[in-house]
C-alpha angles and dihedrals in degrees: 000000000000099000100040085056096049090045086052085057101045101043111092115240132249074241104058084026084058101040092049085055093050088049095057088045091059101044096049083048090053096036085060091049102041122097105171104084105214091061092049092061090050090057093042095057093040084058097052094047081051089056104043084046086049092042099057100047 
């Protein structure tokens, strides 16, 4: 029962695996529509993070 229950708490959710998809959605949508530079690299790097996030669940 331990470690059912430990594997329940350290999966990430539909919930948190939804919402990290949404995220990289938005921020390809804003990084093509972006002109000033310096936000682009903010939502570059935002989008990577989201990845990454996305990647090791």
């Amino acid at each position: 029962m331990e470690s059912i229950r430990k594997r329940v708490e350290t999966a990430p959710s539909n919930l948190e695996r939804f919402v990290s998809e949404q995220n990289i959605e938005r921020y390809r949508k804003l990084l093509g529509e972006s002109k000033d530079e310096t936000q682009r690299l903010t939502i570059a790097k935002l989008l990577a993070d989201e990845v990454a996030k996305l990647r090791s669940m």
